[in-house]
N, C-alpha and C positions, 0 to 999 in steps of 0.2 A: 418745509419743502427741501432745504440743502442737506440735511439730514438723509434724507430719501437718495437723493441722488447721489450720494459721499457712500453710501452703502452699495448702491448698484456698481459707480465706478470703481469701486476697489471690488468687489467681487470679479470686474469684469478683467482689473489689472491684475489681480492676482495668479489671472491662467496664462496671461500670455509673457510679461515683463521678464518674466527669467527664462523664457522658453524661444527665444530670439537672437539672431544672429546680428547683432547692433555694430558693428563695426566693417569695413572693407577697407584697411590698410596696413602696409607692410610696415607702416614705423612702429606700430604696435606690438612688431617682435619683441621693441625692444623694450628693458625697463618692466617697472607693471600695465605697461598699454596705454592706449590713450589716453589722457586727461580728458574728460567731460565735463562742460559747462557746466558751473554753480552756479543758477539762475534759473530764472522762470523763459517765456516767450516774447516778455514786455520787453525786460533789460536787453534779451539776443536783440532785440529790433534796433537796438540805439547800440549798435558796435559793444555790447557785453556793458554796457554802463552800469554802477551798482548804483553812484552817486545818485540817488532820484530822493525828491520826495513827493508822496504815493500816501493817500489816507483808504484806497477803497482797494490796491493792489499790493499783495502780497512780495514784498522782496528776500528775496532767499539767500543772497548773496553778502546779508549784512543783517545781526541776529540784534544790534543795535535798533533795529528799524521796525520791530515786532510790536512795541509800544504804541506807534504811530496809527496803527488802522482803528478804523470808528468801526468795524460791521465786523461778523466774524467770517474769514474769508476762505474757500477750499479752492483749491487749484489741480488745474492738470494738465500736462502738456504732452507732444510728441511730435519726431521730428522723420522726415522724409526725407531720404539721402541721395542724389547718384554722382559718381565720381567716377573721372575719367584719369585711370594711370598712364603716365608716359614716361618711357628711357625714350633714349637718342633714338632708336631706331621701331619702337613699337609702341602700340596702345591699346589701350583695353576698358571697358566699363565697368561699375561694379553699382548695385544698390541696394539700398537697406532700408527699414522702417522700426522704428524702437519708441518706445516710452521713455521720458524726460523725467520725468517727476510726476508725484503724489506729494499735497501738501496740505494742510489746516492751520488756520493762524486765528485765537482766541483773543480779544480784548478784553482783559478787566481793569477798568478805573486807570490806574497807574502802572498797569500790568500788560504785557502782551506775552505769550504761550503759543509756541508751533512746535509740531513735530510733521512728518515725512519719511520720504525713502525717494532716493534718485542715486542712478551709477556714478561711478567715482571714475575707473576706468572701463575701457573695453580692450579686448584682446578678438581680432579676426583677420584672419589674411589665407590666403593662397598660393604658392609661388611653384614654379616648376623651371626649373633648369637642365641643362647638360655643358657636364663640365669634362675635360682629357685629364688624365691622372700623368704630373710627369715624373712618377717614378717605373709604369707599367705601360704608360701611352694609349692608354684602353679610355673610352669613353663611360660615364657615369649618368643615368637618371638620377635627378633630386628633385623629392617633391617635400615642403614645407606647410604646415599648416596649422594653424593657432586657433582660438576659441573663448571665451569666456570673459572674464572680466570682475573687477570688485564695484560691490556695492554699499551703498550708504545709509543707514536709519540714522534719524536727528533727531532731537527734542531740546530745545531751547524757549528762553528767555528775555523779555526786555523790562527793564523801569525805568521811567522817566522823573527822573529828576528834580528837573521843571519843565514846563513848557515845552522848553526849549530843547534841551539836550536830554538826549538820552543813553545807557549803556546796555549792552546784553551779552550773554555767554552762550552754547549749544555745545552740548555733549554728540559724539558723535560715534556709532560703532560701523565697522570695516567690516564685510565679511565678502569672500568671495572664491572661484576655482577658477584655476589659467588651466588650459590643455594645450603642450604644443606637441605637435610630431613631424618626423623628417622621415622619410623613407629613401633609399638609395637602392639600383639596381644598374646592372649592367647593359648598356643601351648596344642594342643589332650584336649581341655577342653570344657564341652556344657554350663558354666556358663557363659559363656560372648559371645553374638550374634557378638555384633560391637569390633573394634581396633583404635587406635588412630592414630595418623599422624598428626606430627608439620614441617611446612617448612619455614625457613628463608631465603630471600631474600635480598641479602644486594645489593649495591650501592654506585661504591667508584668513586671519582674523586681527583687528585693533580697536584700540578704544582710543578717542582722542576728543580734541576740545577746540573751538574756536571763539575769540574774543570778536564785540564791536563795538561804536560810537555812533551817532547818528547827531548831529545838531541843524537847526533850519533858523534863521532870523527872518522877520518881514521887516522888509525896508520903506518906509515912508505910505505903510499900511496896503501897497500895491504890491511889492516886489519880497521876490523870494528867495534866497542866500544858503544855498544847504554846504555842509562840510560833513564830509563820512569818515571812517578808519576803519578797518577790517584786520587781524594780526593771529595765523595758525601756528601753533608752534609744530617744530618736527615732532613726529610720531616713530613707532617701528611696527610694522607689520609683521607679527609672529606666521611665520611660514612653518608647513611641511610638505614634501615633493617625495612623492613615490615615481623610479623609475623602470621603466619595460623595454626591456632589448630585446626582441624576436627576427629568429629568420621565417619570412614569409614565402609564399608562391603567388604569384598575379597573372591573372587569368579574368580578361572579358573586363578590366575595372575592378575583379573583387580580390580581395587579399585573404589568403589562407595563412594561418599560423602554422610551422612547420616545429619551432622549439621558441618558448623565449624562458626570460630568465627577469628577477623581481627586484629592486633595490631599494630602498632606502634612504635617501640623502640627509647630509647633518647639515645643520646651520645654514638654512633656507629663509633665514630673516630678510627683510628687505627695510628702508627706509622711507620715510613720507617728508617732500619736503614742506618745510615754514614758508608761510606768504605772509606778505604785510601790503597792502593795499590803502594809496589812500586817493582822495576826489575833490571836485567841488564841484556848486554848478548854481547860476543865477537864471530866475524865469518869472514868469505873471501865473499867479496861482489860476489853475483849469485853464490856460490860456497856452503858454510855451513855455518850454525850459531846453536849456544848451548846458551841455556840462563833459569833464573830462575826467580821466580815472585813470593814474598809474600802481600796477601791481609788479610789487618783487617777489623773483621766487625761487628758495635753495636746491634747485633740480642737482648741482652740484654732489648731493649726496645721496640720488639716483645710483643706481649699478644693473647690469645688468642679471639674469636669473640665473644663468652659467656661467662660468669660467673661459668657456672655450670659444667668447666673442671677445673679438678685442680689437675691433677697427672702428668700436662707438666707446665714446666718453661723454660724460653730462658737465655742464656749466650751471653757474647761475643764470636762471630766465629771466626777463621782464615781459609787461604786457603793457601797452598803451591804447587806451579805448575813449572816443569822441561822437560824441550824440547827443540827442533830444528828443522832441515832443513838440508836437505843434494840434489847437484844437479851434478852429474856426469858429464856433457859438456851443457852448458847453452847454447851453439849459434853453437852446432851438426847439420850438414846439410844430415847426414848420418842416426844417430841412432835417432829415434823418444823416446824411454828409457834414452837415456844419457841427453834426453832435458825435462825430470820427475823429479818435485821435491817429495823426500819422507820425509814426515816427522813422528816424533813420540812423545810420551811424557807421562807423569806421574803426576796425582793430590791427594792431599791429602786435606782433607777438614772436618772442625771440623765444624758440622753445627750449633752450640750452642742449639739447642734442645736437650732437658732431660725429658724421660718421667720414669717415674715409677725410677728416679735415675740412668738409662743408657743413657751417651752419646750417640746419634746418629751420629754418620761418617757415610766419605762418603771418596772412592776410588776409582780410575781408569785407567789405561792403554789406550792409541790412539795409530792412527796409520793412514798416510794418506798421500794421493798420488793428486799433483797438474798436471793436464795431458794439456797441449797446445792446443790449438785449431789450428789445421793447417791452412794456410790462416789468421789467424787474424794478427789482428797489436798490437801493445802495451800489450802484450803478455795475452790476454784473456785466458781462461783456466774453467777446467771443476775439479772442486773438492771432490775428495772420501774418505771418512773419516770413520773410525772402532774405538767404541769403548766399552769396556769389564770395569763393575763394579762393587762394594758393596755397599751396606748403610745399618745402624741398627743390630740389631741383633733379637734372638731368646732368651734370653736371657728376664726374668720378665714377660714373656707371651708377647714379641714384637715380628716385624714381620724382617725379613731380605730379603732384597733387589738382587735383583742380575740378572743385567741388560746388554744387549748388544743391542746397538747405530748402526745403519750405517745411517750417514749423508752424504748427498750431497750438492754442490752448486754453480753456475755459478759466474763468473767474468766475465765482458765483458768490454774493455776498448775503449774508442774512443777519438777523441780530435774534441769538440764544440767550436763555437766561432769564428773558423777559416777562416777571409775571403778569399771567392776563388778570384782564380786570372786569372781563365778561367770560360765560360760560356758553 
């Protein structure tokens, strides 16, 4: 049966996932765009936690951990976005709806095997200004706007060891297109007929790799002890960016090309930073688990796509993430609630961008609810997940953030492989 359905959803993802506009924020000018979550909708529910241990759900966030499931498990998730921007003086809405991930995670013996696809970043904003030139005192239209994003295919690895511990690797390839364009025109002026309009095109491709650990101990045959590690090394994203200068005429919204011209640019490399991540977390197996997760991360060797920003510079990040699980009666034949996992959590995240000399954070509260699929086996389940944020400020003429999430996402587990022993 998951066969059947792993065929439909990807049919059904493959028309829409690259065909969406996933992102609505301005800090995604900068850099290669947002960073998006490496997870499923389980771990978002517990403040991004990877630290879990999980035998019927997939964890994405740690290739360590692929050994561990008993069933073999397809995932898929997607998140529902709106976001309310504020400077000092105005606000605005924005909302979006995108695909999270595609995933399959295989059990053999001593073996676990996944592969995927989910965004890496996104790139999407809108910005409209008027700014006075003080060399001519003439006022200018600027309008800004960005697009696209890189994405991610995975195919990894876990062996176990023993029991106990286990390690895994995941090869990883990058591919993806940024669009930005700026247009500029002379605002209530009859001295200038035509406006200008530059759009860059970039073009990223990489290959890269990420390590994990995974170990869980039971304690006094009740209690449960997991320790994780997670370790990216830097990468480089081989770029190429084609540039278009054109003078336009705008009329009604639409823009007429009146001349432009083609360029070239050299050395459109970008970097990927390294993360090292590590957790714990103690709980009663099917029952609760609490645990915590700090991730470091070389944003420091971030840059931006141009040359000609230069009031953002990147830092090392960290991230700090606090959550669980909690499950009333796991194997209730009565109460379909007592057989709900609820989970919740807490992140805090120093993105290492600095613009104008203000930190940008980032904060958020979850909250989320694993519901059983009646009738399945290996406990598939339908996941709902709420979450409430900050990033930025208002603060040097920045913009602040402030966003609520509702994610969802299927689990479906089955056991492949198996030969029947009736016809």
């Amino acid at each position: 049966m998951i066969k059947q359905i792993i065929a439909g959803f990807c049919l059904l993802l493959s028309t829409i996932a690259f065909s969406q506009e996933n992102n609505a924020s301005p800090y995604s000018f900068y850099g290669i765009g947002d960073m998006k979550f490496k997870g499923t909708a389980e771990n978002r529910s517990m403040g991004g936690l990877g630290a879990i241990p999980d035998s019927i759900h997939a964890n994405l966030q740690n290739p360590g951990t692929y050994g561990s499931l008993k069933w073999t498990t397809f995932t898929v998730g997607a998140t529902s976005s709106r976001t309310t921007l504020e400077t000092a003086t105005e606000s605005a809405d924005a909302s979006r709806t995108n695909i999270d991930y595609v995933a399959v995670v295989l059990p053999f013996k001593k073996i676990g095997v996944a592969f995927g696809l989910m965004p890496y970043t996104a790139v999407g904003y809108r910005i409209k200004d008027s700014v006075q030139s003080t060399e001519d005192g003439l006022y200018r239209q600027r309008k800004f706007d960005g697009s696209g994003g890189l994405n991610r295919v995975f195919a990894g690895a876990a062996y176990n060891i023993t029991d106990n511990f286990s390690v895994g690797a995941e090869f990883n390839y990058y591919f993806g297109k940024i669009e930005t364009q700026s247009t500029v025109n002379l605002a209530n002026s009859a001295e200038a007929q035509y406006g200008t309009r530059e759009t860059n095109t970039s073009d990223y491709k990489a290959i890269a790799v990420n390590f994990g650990a995974y170990y869980h101990k039971l304690i006094n045959k009740k209690y449960t002890w997991t320790a994780t590690a997670t370790y990216t090394p830097e990468a480089t994203l081989d770029g190429s960016t084609q540039r278009v200068i054109a003078t336009i005429a705008e009329s009604n919204g639409n823009q007429t090309v009146i001349d432009d011209r083609v360029f070239d640019l050299n050395s459109t490399d970008m970097k990927m930073p390294s993360k090292l991540a590590v957790g714990t977390g103690f709980g009663q197996v099917r029952k609760w688990f609490a645990g915590v997760e700090y991730t470091h991360t070389g944003n420091d060797v971030l840059s931006n796509r141009f040359d000609n920003i230069t009031n953002v510079t990147f830092d090392k990040g960290m991230r700090v993430a606090v959550g669980g699980y909690y499950i009333p009666k796991y194997y209730s034949f009565t109460s379909y609630l007592s057989r709900v996992t609820y989970r919740a959590g807490f992140r805090y995240e120093k993105t290492g961008m600095v613009i104008n000399d203000q930190d940008i954070n980032d904060y958020a509260v979850s909250l989320g609810f694993g519901l059983p699929i009646s009738g399945s086996i290996g406990g598939s389940n339908l996941n709902l997940g709420l979450e409430y944020g900050k990033r930025g400020t208002t603060s040097a003429g920045l913009i602040k953030e402030q966003y609520f999430n509702v994610f969802l996402s299927l689990s479906l587990n089955d056991k492949w492989f198996v030969k029947r022993k009736y016809e």
